[in-house]
DSSP file (Angstrom, degrees, kcal/mol; ACC not computed):
  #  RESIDUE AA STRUCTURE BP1 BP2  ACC     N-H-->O    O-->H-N    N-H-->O    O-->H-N    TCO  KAPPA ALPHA  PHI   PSI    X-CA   Y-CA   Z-CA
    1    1 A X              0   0    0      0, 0.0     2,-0.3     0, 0.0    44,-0.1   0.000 360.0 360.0 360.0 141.2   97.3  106.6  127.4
    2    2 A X        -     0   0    0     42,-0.6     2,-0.2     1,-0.0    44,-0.1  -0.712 360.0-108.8 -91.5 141.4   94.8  103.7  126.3
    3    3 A X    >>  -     0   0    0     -2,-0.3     4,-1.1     1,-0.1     3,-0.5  -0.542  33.0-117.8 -64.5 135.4   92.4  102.9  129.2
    4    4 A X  H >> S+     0   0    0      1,-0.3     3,-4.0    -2,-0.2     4,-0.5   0.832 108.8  62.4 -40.3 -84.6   93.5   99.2  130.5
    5    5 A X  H 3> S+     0   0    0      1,-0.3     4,-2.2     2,-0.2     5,-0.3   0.670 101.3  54.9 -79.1 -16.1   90.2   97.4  129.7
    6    6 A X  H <> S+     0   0    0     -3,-0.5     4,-2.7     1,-0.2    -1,-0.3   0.906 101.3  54.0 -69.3 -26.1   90.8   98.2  126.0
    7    7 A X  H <X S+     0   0    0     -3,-4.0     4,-2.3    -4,-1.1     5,-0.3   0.893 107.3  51.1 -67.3 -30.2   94.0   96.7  125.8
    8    8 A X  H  X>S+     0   0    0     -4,-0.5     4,-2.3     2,-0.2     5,-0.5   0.986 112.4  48.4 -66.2 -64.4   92.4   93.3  127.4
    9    9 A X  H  X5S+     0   0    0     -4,-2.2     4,-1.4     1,-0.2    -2,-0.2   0.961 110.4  56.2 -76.5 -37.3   89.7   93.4  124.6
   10   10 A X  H  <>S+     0   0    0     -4,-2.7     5,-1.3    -5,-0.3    -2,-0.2   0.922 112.5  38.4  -7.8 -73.8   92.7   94.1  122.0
   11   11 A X  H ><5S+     0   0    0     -4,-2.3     3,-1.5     3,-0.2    -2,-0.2   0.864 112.4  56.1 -89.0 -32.8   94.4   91.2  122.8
   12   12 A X  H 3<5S+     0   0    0     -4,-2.3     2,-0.8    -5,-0.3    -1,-0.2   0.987 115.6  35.8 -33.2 -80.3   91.4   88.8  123.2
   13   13 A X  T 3<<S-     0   0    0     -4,-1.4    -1,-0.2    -5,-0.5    -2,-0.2   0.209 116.4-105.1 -87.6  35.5   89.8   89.4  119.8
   14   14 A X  T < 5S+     0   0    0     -3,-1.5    -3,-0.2    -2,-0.8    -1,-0.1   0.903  75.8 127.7  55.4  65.4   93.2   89.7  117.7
   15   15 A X      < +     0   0    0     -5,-1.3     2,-0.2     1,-0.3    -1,-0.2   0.039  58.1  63.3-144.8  55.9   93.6   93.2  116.9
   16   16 A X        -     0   0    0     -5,-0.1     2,-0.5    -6,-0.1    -1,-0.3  -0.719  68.4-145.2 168.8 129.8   97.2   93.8  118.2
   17   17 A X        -     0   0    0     -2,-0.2    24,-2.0    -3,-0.1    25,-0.3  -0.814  35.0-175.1 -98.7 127.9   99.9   92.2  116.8
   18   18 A X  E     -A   40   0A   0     -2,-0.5     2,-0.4    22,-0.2    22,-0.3  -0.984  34.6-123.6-151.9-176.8  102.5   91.5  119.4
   19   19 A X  E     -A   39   0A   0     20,-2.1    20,-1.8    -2,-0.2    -2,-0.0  -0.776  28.6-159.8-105.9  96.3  105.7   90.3  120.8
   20   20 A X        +     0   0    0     -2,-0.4     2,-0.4    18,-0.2    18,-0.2   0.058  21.5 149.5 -30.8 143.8  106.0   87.4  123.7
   21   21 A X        -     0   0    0      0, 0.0    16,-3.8     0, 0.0     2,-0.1  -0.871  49.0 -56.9-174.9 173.4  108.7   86.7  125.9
   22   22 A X        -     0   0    0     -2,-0.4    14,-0.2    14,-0.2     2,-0.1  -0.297  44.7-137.6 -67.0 115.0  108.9   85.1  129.8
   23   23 A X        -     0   0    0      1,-0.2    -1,-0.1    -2,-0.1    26,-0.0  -0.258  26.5 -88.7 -25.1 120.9  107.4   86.4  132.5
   24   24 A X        -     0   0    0    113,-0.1    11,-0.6    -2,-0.1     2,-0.3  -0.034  49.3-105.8 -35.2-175.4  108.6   87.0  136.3
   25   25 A X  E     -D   34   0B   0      9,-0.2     2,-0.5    10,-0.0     9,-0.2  -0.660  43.2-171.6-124.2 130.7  107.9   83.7  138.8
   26   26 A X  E     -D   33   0B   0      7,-3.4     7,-2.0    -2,-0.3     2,-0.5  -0.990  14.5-135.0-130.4 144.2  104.9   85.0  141.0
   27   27 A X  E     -D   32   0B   0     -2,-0.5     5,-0.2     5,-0.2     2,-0.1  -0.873  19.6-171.3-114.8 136.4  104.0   82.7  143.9
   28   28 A X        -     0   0    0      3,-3.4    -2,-0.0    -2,-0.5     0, 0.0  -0.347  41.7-109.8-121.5 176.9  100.8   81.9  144.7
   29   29 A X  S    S+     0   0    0      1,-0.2     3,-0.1    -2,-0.1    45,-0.1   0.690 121.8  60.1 -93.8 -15.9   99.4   80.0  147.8
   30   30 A X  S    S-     0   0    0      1,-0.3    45,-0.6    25,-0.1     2,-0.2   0.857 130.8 -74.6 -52.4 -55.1   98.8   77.1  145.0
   31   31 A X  S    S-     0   0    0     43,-0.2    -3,-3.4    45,-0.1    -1,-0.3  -0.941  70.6 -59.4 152.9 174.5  102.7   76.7  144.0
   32   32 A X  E     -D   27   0B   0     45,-0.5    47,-0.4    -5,-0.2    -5,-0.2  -0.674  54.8-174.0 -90.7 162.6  104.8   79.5  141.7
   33   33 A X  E     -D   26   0B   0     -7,-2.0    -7,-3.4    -2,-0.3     2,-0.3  -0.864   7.3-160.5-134.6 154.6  103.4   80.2  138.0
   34   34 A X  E     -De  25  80B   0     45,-1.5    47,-2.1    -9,-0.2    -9,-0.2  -0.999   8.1-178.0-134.1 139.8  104.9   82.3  135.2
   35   35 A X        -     0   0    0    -11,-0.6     2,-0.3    -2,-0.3    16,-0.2   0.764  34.3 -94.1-115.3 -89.6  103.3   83.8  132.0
   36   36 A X        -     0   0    0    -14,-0.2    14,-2.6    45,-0.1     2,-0.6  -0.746  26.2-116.9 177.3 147.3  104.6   85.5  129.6
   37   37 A X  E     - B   0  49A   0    -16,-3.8     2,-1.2    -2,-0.3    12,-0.3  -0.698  32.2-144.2-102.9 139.0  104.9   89.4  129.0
   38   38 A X  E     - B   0  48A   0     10,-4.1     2,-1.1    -2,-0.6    10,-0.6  -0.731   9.7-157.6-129.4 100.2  103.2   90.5  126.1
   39   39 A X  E     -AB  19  47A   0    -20,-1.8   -20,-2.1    -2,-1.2     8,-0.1  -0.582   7.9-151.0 -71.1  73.6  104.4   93.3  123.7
   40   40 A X  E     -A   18   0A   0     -2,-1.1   -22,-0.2     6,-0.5    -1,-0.0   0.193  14.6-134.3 -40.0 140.7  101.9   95.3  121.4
   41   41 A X  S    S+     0   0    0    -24,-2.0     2,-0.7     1,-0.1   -23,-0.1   0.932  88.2  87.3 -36.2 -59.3  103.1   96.8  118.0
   42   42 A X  S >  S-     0   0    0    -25,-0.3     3,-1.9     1,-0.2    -1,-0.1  -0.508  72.0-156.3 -75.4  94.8  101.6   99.6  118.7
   43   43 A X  T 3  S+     0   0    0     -2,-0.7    -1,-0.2     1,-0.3    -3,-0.0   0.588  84.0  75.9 -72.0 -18.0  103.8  101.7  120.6
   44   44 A X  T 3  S+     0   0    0      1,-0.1     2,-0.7   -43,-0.1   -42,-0.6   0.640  88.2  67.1 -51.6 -15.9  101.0  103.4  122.0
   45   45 A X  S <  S-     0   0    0     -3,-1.9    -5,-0.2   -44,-0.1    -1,-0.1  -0.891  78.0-114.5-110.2 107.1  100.1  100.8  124.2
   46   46 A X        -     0   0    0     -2,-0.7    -6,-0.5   -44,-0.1    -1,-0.1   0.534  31.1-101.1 -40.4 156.9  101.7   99.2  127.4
   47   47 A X  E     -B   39   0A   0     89,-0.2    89,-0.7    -8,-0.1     2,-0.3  -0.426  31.0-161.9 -59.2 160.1  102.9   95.9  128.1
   48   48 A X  E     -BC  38 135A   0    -10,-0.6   -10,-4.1    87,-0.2     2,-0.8  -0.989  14.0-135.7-133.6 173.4  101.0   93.8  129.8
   49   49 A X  E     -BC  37 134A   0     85,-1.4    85,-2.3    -2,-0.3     2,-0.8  -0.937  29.7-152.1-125.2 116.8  102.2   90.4  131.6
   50   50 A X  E     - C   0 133A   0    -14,-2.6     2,-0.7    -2,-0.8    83,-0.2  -0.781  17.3-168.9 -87.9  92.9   99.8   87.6  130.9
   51   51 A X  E     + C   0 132A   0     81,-3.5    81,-1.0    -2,-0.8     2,-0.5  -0.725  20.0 179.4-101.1 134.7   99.0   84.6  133.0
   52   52 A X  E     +     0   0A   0     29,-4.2    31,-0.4    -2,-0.7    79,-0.2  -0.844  57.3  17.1-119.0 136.8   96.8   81.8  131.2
   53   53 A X  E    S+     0   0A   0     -2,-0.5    -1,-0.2     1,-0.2    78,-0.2   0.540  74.7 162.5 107.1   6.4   95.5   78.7  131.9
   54   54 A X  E     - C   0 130A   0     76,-1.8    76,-1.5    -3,-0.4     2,-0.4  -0.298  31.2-139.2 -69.1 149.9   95.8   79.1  136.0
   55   55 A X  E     + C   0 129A   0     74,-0.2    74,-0.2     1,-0.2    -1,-0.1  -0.648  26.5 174.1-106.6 158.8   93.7   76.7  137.7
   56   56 A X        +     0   0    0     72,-2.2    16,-0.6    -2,-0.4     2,-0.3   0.781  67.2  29.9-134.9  -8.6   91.9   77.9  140.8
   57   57 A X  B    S-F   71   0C   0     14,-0.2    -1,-0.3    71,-0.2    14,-0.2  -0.964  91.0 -90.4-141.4 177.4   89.9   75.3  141.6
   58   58 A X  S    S-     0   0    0     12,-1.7     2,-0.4    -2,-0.3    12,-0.3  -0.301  72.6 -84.4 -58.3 156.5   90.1   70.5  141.3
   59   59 A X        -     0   0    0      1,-0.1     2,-1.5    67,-0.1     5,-0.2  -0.641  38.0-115.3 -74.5 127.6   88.6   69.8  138.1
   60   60 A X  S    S+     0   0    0     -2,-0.4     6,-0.2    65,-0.4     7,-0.1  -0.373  74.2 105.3 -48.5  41.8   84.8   69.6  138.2
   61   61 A X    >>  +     0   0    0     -2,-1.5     3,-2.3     4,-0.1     4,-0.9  -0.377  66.6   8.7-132.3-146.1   84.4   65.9  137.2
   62   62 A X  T 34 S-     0   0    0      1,-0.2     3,-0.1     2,-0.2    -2,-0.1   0.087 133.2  -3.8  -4.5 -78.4   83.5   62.5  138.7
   63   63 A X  T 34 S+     0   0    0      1,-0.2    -1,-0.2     3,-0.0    -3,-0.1   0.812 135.6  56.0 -81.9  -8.7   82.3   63.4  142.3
   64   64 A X  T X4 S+     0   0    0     -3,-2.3     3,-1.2    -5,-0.2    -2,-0.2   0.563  80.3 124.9 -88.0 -24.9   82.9   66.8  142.3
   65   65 A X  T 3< S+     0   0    0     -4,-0.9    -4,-0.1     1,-0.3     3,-0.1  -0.174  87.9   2.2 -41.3 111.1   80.6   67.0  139.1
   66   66 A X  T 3  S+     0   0    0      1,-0.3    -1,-0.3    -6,-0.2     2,-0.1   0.683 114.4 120.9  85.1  11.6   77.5   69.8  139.6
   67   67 A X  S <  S-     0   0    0     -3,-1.2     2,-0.5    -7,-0.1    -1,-0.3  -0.670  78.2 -88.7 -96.0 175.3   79.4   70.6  143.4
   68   68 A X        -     0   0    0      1,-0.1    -1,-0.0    -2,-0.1    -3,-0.0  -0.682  57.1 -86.3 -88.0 147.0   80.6   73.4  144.5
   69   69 A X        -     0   0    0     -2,-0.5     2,-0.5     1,-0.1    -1,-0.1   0.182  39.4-157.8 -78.1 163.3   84.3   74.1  143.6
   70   70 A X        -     0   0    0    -12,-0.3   -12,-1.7     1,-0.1    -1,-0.1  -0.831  28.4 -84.8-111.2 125.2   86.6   72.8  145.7
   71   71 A X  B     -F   57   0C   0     -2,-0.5     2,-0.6   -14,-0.2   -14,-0.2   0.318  44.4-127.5 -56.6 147.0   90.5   74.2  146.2
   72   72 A X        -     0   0    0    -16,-0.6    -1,-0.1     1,-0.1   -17,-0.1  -0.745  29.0 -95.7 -80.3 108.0   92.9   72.8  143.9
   73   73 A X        -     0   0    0     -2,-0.6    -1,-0.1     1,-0.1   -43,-0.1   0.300  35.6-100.9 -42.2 155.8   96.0   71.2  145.0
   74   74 A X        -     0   0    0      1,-0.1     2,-0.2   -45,-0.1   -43,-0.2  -0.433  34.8-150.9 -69.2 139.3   99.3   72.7  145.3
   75   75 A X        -     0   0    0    -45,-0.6     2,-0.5   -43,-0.1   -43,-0.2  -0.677   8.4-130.5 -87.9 171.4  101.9   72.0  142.6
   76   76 A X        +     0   0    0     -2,-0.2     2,-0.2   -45,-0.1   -45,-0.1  -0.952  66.4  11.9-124.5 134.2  105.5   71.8  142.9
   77   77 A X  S    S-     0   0    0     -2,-0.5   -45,-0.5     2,-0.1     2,-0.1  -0.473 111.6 -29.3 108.3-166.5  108.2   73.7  140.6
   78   78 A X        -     0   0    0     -2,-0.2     2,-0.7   -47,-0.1   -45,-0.2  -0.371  51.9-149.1-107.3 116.9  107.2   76.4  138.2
   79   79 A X        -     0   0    0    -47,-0.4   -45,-1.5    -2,-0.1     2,-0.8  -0.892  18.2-147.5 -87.6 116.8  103.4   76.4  136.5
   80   80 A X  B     -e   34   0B   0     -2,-0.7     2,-0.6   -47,-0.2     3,-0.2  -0.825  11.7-169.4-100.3 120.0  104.0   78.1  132.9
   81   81 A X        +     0   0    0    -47,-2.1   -29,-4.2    -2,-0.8   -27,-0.2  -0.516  41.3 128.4 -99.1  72.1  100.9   79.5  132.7
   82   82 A X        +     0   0    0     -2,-0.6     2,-0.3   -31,-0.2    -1,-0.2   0.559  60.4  54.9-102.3  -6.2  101.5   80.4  128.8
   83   83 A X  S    S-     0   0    0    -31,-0.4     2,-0.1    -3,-0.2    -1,-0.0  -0.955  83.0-111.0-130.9 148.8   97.8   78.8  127.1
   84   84 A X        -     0   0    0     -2,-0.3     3,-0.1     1,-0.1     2,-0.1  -0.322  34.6-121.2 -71.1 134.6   94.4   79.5  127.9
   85   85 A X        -     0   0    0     -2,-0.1    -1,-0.1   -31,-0.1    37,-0.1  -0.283  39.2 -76.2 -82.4 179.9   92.5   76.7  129.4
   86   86 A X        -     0   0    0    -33,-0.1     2,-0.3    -2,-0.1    37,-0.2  -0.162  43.4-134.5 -53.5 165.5   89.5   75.2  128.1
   87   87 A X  B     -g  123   0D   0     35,-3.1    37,-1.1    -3,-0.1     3,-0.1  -0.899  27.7 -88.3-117.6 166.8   86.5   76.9  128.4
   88   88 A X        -     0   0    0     -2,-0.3    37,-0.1    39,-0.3    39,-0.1  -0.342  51.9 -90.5 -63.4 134.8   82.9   75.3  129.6
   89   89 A X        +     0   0    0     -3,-0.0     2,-0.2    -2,-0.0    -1,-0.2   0.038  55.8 145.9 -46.0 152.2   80.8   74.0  127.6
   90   90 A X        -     0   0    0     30,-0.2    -3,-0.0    -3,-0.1    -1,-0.0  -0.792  41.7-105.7-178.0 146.6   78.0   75.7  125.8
   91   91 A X        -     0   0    0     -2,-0.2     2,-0.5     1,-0.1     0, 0.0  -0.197  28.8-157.7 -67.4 163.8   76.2   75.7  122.6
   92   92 A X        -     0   0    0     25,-0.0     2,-0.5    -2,-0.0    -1,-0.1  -0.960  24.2-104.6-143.2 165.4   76.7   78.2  120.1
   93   93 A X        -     0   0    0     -2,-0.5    20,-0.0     1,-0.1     8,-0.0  -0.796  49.3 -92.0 -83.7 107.3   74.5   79.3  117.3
   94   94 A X        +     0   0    0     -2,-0.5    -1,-0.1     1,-0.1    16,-0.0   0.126  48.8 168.6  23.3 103.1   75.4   78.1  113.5
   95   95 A X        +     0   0    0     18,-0.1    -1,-0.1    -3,-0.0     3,-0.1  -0.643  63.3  79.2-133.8  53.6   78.0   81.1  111.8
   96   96 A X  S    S+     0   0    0      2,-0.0     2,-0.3     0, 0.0    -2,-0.1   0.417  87.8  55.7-128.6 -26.7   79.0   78.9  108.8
   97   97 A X    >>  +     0   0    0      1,-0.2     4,-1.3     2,-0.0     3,-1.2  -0.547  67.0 179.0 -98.3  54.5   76.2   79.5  107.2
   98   98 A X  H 3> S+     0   0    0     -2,-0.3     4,-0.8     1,-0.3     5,-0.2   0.716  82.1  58.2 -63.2 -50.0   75.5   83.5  106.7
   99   99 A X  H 34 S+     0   0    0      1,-0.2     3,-0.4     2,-0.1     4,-0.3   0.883 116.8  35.8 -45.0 -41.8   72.2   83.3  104.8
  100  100 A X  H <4 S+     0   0    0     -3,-1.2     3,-0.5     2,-0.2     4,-0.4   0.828 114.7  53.7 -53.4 -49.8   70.7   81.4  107.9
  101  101 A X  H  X S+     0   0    0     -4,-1.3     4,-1.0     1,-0.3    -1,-0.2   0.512 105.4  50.7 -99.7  32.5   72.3   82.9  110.5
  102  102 A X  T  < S+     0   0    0     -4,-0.8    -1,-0.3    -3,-0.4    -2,-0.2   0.582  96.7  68.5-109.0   3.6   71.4   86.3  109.6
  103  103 A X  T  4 S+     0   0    0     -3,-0.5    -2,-0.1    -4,-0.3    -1,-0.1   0.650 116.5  30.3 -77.0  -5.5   67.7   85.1  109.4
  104  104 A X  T  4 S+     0   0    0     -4,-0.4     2,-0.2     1,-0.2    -2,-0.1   0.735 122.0  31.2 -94.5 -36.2   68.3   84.9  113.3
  105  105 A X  S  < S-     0   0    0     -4,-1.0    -1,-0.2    -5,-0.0     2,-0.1  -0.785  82.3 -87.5-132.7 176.1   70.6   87.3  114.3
  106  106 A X    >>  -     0   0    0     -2,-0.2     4,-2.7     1,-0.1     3,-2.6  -0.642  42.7-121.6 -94.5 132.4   72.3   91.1  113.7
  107  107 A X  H >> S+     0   0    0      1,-0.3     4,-1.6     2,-0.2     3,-0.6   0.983 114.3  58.0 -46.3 -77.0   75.2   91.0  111.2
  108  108 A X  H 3> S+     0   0    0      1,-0.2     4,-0.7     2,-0.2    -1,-0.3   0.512 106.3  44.3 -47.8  -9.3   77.2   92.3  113.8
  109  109 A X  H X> S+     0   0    0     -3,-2.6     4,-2.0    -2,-0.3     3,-1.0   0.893 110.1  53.8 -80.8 -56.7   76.6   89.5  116.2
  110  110 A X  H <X S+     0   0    0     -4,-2.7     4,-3.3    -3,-0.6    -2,-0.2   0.952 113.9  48.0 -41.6 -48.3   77.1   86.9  113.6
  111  111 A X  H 3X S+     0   0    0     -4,-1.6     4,-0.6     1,-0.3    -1,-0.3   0.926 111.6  47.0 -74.4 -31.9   80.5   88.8  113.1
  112  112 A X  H << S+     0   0    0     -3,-1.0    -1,-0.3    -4,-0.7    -2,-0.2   0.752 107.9  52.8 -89.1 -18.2   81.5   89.0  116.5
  113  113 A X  H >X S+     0   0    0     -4,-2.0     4,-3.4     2,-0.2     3,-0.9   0.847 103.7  60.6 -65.6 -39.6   80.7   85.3  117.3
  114  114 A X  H 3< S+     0   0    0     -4,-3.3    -2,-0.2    -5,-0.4     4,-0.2   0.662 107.8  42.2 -78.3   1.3   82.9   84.3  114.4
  115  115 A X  T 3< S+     0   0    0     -4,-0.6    -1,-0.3     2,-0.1     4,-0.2   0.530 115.4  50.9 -94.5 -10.7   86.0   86.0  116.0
  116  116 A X  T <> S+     0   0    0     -3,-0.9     4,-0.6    -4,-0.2    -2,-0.2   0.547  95.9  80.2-111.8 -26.9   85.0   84.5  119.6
  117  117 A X  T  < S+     0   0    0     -4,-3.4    -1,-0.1     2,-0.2     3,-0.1   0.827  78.7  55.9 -52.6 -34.9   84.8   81.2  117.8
  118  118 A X  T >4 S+     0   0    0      1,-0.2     3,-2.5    -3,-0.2     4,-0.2   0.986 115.3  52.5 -69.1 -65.6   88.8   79.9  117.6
  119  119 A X  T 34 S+     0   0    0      1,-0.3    -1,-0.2    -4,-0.2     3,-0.2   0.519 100.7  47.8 -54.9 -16.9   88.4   80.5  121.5
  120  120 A X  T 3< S+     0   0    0     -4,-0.6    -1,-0.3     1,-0.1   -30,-0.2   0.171  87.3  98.9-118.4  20.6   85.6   78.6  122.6
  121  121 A X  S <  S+     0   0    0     -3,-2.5     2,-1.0     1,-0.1    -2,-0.2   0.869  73.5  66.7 -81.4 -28.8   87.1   75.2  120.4
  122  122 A X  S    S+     0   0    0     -4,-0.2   -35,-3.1    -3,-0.2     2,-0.4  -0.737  73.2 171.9 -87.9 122.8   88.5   73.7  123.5
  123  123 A X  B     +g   87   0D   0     -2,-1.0     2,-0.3   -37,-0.2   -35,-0.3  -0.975   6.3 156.6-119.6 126.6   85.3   73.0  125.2
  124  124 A X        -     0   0    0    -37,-1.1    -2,-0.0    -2,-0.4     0, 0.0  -0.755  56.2-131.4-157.5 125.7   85.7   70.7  128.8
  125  125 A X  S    S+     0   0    0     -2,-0.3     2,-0.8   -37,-0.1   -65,-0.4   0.785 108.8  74.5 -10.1 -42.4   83.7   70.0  132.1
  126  126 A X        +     0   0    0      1,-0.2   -67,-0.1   -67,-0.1   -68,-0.0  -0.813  63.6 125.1-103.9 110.2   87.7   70.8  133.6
  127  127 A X        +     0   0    0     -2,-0.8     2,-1.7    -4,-0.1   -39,-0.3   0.144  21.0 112.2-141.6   1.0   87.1   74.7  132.8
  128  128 A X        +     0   0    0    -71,-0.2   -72,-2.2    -3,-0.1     2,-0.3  -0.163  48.9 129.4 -84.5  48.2   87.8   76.3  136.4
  129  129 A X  E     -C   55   0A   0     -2,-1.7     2,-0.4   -74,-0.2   -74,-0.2  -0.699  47.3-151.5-100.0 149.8   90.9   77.9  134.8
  130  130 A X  E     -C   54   0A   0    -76,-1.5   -76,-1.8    -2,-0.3     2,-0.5  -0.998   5.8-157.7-130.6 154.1   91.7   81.8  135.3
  131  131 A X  E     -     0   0A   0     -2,-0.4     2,-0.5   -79,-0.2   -79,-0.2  -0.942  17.8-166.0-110.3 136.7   93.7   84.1  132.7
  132  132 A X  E     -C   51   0A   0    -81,-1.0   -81,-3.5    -2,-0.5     2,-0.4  -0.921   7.9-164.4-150.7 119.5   94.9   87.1  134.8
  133  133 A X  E     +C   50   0A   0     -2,-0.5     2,-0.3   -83,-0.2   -83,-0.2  -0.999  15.2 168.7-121.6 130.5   96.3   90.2  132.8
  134  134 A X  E     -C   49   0A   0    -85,-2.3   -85,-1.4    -2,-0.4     2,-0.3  -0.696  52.8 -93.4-116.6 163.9   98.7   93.1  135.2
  135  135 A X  E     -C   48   0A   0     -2,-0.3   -87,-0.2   -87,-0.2     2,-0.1  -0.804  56.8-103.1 -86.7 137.9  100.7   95.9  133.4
  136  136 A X        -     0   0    0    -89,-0.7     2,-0.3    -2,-0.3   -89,-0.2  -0.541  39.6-113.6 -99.0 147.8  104.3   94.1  133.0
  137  137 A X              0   0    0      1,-0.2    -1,-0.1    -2,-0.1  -113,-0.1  -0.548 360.0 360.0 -86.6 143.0  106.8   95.5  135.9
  138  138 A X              0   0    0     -2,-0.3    -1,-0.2    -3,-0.0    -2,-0.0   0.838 360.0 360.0 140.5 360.0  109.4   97.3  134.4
């Protein structure tokens, strides 16, 4: 058996190829959300049931901007929580350029920011989002 947190850093940085497909309904004190249950190739490795994009708290902007967060209102009907929300801004160091950015950093960081890059392109203030991974029931 593979220890859970290796499957989570599997599926994060793309190195298991695997199969989607709809998630139970969980209800939350928010409203219900569903995510989607997520099948590795590899048979060695469990399912897991993936929820993305949940919000946990109102979006950090006009008054609420630099407060602390504040609970998010309830929706009504089904949230499909099937895409990651944005994440918070923050700069990142120049990887387009290898000769430069190895005069700054360790090849292997340079290589491991440019796999963490596709993820950190939706960049927004509204970032209070949570991705939640279980072992899918079943």
């Amino acid at each position: 058996m593979v220890p859970p947190w290796w499957l989570l850093v599997a599926f994060v940085f793309g190195g298991v190829s695997a199969a989607l497909t709809s998630s139970r309904v969980v209800r939350t004190k928010y409203g219900d959300v569903s995510g989607v249950i997520v099948t590795p190739d590899n048979r060695r490795l469990d399912a897991v049931e993936v929820f993305r994009g949940v919000p946990y708290a109102s979006p950090p902007v006009g008054s609420l901007r630099f407060m602390p967060p504040v609970t998010g209102s309830l929706w009504s009907g089904v949230k499909v929580a099937d895409r990651f929300g944005p994440v918070c801004p923050q700069r990142l160091p120049n990887v387009s350029d290898e000769t430069a950015a190895l005069k700054t950093m360790a090849r292997g960081r340079m290589q491991y920011l440019r796999r963490l890059l596709p993820y950190l392109q939706n960049q927004s203030e509204d970032c209070l989002y949570l991705n939640v991974y279980a072992p899918a029931q079943g």
